[in-house]
KOLNUTOR-34652 format. One record per residue (C-alpha): x, y, z; residue number from 1; residue in one letter. Coordinates in steps of 0.1 Angstrom, whole numbers, padded with zeros to 4 digits. Layout:
# KOLNUTOR-34652
<fitor <X, Y, Z>, NUM, 'A'>
...
This chain:
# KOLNUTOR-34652
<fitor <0669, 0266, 2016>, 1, 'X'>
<fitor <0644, 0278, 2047>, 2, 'X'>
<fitor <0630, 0305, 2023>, 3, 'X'>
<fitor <0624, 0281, 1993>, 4, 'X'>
<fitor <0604, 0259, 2014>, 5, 'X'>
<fitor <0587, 0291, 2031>, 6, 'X'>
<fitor <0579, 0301, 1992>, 7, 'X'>
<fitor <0566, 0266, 1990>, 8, 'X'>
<fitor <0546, 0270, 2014>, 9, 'X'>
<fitor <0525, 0295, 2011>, 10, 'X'>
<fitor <0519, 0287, 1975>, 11, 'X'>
<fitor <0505, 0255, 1985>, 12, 'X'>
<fitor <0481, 0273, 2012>, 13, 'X'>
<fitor <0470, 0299, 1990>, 14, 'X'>
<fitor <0461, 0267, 1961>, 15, 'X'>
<fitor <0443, 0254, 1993>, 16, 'X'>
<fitor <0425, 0284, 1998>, 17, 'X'>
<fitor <0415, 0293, 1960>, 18, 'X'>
<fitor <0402, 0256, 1959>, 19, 'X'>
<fitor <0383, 0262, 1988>, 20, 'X'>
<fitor <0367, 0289, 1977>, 21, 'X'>
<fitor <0365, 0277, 1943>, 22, 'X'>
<fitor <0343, 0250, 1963>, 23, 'X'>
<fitor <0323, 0268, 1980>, 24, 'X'>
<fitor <0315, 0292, 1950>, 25, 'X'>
<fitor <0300, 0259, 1931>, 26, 'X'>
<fitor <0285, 0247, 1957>, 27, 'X'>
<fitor <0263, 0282, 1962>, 28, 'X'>
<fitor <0255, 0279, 1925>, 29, 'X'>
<fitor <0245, 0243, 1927>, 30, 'X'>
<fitor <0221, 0257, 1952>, 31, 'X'>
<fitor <0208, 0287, 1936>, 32, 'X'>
<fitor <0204, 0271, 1901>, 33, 'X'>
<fitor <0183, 0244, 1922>, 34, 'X'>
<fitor <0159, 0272, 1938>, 35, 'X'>
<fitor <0156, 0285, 1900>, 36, 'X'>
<fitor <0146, 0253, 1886>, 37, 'X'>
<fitor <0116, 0254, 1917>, 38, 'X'>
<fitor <0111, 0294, 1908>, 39, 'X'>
<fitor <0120, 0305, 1937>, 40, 'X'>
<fitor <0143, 0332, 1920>, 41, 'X'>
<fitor <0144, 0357, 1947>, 42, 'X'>
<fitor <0168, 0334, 1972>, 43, 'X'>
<fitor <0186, 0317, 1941>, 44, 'X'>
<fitor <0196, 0354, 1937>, 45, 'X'>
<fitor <0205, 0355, 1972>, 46, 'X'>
<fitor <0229, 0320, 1965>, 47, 'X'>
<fitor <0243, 0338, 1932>, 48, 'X'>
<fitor <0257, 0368, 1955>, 49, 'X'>
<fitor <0273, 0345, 1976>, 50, 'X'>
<fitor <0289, 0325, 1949>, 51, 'X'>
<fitor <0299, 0362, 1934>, 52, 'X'>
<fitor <0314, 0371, 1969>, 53, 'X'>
<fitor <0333, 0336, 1967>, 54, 'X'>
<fitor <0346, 0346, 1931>, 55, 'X'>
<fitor <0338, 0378, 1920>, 56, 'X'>
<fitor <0350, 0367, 1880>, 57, 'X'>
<fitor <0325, 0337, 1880>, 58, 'X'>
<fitor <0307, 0344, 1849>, 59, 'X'>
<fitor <0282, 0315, 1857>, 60, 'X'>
<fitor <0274, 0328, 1893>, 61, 'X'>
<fitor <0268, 0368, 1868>, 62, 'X'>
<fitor <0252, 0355, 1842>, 63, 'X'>
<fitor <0227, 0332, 1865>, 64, 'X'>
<fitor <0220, 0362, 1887>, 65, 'X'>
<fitor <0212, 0384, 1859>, 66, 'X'>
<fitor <0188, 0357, 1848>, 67, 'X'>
<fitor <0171, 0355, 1886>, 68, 'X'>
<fitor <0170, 0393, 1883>, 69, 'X'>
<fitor <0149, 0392, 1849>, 70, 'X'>
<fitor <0127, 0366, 1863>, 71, 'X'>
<fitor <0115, 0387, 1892>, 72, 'X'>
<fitor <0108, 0413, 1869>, 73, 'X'>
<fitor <0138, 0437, 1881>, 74, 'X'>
<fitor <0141, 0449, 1845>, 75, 'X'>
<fitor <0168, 0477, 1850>, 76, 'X'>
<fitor <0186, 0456, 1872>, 77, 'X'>
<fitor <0192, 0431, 1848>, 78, 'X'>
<fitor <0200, 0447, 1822>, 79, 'X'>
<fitor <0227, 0466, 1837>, 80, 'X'>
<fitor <0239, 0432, 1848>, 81, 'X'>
<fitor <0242, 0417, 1814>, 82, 'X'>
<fitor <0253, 0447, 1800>, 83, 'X'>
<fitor <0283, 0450, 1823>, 84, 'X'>
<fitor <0288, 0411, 1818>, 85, 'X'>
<fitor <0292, 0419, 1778>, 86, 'X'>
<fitor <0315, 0448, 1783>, 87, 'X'>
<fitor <0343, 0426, 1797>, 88, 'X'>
<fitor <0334, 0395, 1776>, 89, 'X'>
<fitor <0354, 0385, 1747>, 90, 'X'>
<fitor <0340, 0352, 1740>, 91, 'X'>
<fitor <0324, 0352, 1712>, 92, 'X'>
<fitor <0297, 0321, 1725>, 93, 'X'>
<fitor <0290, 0341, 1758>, 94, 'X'>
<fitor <0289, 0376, 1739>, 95, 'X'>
<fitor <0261, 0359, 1719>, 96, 'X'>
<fitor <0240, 0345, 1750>, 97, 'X'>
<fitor <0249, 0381, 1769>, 98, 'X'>
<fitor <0233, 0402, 1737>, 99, 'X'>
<fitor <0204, 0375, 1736>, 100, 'X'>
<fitor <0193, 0384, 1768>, 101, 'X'>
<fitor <0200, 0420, 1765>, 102, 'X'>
<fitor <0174, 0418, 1734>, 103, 'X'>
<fitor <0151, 0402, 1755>, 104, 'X'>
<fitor <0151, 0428, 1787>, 105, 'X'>
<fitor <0150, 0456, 1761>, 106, 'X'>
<fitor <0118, 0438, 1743>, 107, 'X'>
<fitor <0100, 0435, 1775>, 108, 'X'>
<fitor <0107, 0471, 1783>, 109, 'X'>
<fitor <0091, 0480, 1751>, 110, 'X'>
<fitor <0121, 0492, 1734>, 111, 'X'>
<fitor <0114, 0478, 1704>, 112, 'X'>
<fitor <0142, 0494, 1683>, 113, 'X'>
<fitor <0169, 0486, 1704>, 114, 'X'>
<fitor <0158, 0445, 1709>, 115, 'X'>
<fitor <0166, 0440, 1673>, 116, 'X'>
<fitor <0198, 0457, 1675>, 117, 'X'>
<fitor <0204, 0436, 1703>, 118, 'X'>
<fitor <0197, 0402, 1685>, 119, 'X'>
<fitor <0216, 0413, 1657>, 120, 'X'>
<fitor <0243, 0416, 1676>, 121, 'X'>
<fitor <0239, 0386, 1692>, 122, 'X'>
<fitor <0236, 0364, 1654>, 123, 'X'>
<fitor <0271, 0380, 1648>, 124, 'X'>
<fitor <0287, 0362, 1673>, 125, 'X'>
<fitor <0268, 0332, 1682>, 126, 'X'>
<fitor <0245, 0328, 1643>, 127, 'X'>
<fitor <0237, 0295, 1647>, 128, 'X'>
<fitor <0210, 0305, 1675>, 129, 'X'>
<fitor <0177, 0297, 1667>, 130, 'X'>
<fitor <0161, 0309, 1696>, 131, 'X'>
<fitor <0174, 0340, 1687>, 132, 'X'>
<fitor <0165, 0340, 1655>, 133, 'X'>
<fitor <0129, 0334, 1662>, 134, 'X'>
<fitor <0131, 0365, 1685>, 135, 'X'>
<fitor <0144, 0388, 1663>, 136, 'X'>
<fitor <0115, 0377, 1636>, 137, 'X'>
<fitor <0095, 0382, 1667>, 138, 'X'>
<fitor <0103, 0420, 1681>, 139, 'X'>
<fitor <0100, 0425, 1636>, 140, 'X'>
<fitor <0066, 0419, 1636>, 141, 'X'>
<fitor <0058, 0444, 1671>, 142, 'X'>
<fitor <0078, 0470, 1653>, 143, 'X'>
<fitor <0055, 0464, 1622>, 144, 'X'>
<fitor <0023, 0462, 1647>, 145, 'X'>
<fitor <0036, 0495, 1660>, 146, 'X'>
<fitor <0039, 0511, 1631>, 147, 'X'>
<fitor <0009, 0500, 1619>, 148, 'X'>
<fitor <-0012, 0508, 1649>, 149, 'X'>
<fitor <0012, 0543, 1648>, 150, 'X'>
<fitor <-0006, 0548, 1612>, 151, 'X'>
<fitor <-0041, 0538, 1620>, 152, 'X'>
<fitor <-0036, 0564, 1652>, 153, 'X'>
<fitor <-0021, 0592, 1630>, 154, 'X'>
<fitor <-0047, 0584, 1599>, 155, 'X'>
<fitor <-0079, 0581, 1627>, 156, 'X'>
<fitor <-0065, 0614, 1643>, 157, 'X'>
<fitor <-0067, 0629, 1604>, 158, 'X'>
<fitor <-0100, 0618, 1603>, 159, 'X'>
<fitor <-0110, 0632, 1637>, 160, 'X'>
<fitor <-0097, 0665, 1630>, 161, 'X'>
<fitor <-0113, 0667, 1595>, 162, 'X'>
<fitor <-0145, 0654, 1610>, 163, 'X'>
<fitor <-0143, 0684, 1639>, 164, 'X'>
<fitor <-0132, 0704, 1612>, 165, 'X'>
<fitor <-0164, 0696, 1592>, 166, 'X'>
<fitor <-0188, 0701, 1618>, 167, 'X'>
<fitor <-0174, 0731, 1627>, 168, 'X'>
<fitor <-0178, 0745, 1592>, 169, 'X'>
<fitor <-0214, 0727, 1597>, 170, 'X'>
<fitor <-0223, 0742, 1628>, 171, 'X'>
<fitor <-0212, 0777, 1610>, 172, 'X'>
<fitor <-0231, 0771, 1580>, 173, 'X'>
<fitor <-0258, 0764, 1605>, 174, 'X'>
<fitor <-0253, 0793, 1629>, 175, 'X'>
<fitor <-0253, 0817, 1595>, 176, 'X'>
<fitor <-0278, 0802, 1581>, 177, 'X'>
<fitor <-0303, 0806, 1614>, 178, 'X'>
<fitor <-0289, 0844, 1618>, 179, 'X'>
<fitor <-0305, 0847, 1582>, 180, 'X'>
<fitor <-0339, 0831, 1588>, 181, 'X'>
<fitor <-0340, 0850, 1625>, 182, 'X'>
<fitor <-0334, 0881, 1600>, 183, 'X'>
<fitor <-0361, 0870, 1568>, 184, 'X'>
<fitor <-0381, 0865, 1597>, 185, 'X'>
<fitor <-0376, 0897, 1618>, 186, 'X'>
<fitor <-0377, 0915, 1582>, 187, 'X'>
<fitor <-0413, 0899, 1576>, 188, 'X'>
<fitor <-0425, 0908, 1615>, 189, 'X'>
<fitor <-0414, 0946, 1605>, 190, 'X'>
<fitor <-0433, 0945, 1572>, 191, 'X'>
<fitor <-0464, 0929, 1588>, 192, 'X'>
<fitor <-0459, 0958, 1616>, 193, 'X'>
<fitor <-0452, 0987, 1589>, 194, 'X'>
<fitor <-0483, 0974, 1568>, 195, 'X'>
<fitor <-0506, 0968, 1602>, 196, 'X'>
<fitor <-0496, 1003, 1612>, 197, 'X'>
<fitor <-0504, 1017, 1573>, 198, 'X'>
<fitor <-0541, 1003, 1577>, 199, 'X'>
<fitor <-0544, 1016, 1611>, 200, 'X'>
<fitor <-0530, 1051, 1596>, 201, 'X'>
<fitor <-0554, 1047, 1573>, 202, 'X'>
<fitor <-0581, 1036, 1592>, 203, 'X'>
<fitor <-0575, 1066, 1617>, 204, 'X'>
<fitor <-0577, 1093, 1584>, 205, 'X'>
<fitor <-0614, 1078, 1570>, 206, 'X'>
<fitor <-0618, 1078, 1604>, 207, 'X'>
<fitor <-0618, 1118, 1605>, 208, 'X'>
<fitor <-0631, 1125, 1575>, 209, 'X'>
<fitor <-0658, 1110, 1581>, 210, 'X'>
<fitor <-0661, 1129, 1615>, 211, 'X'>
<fitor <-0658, 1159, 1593>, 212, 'X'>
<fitor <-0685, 1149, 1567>, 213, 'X'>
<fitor <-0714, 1134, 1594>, 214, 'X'>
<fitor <-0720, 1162, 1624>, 215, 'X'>
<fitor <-0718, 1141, 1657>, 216, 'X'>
<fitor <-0751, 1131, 1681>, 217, 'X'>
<fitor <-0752, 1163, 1700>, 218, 'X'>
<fitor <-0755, 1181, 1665>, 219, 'X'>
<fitor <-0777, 1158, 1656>, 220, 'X'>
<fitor <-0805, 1162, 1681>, 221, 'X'>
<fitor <-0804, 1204, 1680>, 222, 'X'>
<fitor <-0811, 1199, 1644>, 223, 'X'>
<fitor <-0841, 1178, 1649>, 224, 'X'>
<fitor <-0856, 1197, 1679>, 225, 'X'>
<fitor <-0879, 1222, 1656>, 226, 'X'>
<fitor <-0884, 1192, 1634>, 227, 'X'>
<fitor <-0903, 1170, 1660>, 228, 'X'>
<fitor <-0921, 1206, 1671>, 229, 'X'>
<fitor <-0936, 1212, 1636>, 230, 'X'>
<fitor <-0968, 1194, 1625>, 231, 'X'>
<fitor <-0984, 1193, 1588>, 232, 'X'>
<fitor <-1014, 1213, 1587>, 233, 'X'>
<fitor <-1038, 1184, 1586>, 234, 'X'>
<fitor <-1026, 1177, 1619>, 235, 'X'>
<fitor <-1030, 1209, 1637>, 236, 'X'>
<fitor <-1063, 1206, 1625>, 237, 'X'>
<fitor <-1072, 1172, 1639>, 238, 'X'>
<fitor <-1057, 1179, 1671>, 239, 'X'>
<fitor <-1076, 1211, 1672>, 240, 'X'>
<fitor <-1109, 1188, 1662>, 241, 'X'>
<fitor <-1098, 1168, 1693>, 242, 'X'>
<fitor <-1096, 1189, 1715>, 243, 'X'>
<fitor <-1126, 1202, 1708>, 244, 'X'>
<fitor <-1144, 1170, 1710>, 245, 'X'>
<fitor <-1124, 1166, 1747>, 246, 'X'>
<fitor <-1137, 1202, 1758>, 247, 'X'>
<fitor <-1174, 1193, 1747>, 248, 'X'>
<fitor <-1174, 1162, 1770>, 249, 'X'>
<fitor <-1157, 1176, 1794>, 250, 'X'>
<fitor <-1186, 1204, 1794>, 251, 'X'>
<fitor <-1213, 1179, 1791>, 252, 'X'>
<fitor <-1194, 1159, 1821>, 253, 'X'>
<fitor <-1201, 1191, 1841>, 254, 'X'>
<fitor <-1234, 1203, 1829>, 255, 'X'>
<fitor <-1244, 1163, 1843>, 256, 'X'>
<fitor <-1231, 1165, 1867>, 257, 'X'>
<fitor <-1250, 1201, 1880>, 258, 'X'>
<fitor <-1280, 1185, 1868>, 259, 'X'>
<fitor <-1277, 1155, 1894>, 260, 'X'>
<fitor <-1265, 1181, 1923>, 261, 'X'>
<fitor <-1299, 1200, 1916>, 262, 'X'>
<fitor <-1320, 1169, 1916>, 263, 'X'>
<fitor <-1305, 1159, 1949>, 264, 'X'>
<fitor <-1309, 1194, 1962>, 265, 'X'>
<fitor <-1344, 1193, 1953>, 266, 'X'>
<fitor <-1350, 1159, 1966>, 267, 'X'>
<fitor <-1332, 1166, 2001>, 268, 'X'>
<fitor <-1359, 1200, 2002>, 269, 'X'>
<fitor <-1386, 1179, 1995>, 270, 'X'>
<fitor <-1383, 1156, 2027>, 271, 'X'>
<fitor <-1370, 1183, 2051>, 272, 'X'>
<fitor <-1404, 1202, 2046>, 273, 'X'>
């Protein structure tokens, strides 16, 4: 009888005890869906691990927590904590609101793929959802944006590498085509050279035969010498006439000349005696 009231007992104390802490767990998640409400998600996070260290199974007290996680933007954190949430659940209501905000942490990690797979899986246990509806027409149309914006990149790339492409063949076309005016116009400068060179050639061989055909200055004057020392007959004769004519004045000059020296002889004479 002493044991069965023992027994007794302790089963009442440990209802007290799971009540108590059954308290306690609400009343922390009273307190951290409050602070929520304000935004204040990093201490409703703090109030969720205290509920969770109350009652470790609350699914509220998980759930809520992986919601303050989202909201601060700890991404990997949530997702881990739905995730783990949905791997023990097996109702089908919670399964659906678990996979809904799996889609949504995948989404804002730009996982495209995977978010629709998500919400997918979410419609198959909770279809009536529009919200998730709307978000699976929603992470669609990125995947569509995506791929468009994918095609555009992959068609403007095409068009880039033909462009390069064409002005490389360009700038070839170019680059031969200057090599070949650089050589028409080195061919020309050769010609004009060979042909200046031709004329100078040629120039240089009148050049000596005409130095062969004239005889040069010095050749010149010996040949002319005797020439300017021969007169004409007619000449030799005037000259002679001239000189003559300079010899008789000359004479007449002197014969003056005595005559005046005599008559001043004379007169000097004359007065001396």
């Amino acid at each position: 009888m002493k044991t069965k009231i023992s027994l007794l007992i302790l089963a009442l104390l440990s209802l007290a005890c799971f009540e108590a802490n059954a308290q306690k767990e609400r009343k922390f998640i009273r307190k951290g869906n409050g602070l929520f409400e304000n935004k204040n998600f990093e201490n409703s996070e703090v109030e969720y691990r205290k509920a969770l260290d109350k009652d470790v199974a609350s699914f509220e007290a998980a759930f809520n927590l992986g919601d303050a996680l989202y909201k601060q933007k700890k991404y990997d954190e949530a997702l881990e904590q739905f995730q783990t949430l949905a791997s023990k659940e097996t109702d089908p209501q919670r399964l659906g609101l678990l996979h809904h905000n799996i889609g949504n942490t995948l989404l804002v990690n730009k996982k495209i793929d995977e978010s629709i797979e998500a919400y997918k899986q979410s419609l198959r246990h909770f279809p009536d959802s529009k919200e998730t509806k709307y978000n699976l027409e929603y992470a669609r149309k990125m995947k569509e944006k995506e791929e468009q914006q994918k095609k555009q990149n992959k068609d403007q790339q095409n068009q880039d590498n033909k462009d390069n492409k064409d002005n490389k063949d360009n700038k070839d076309k170019n680059k031969d085509q200057d090599k070949k005016d650089q050589e028409n116009k080195d061919d020309q400068n050769k010609k004009q050279d060979d042909q200046k060179k031709d004329q100078d050639k040629k120039k240089d061989q009148k050049d000596k035969e005409k130095e062969k055909q004239e005889p040069n200055e010095g050749d010149k004057d010996k040949k002319q010498e005797p020439k300017e020392g021969k007169i004409s007959k007619e000449d030799a004769q005037r000259l002679l006439k001239a000189l003559e004519n300079d010899e008789k004045k000359v004479q007449q000059k002197v014969q003056k000349a005595k005559a005046k020296a005599q008559k001043k002889k004379k007169q000097k004479i004359k007065k001396d005696w």
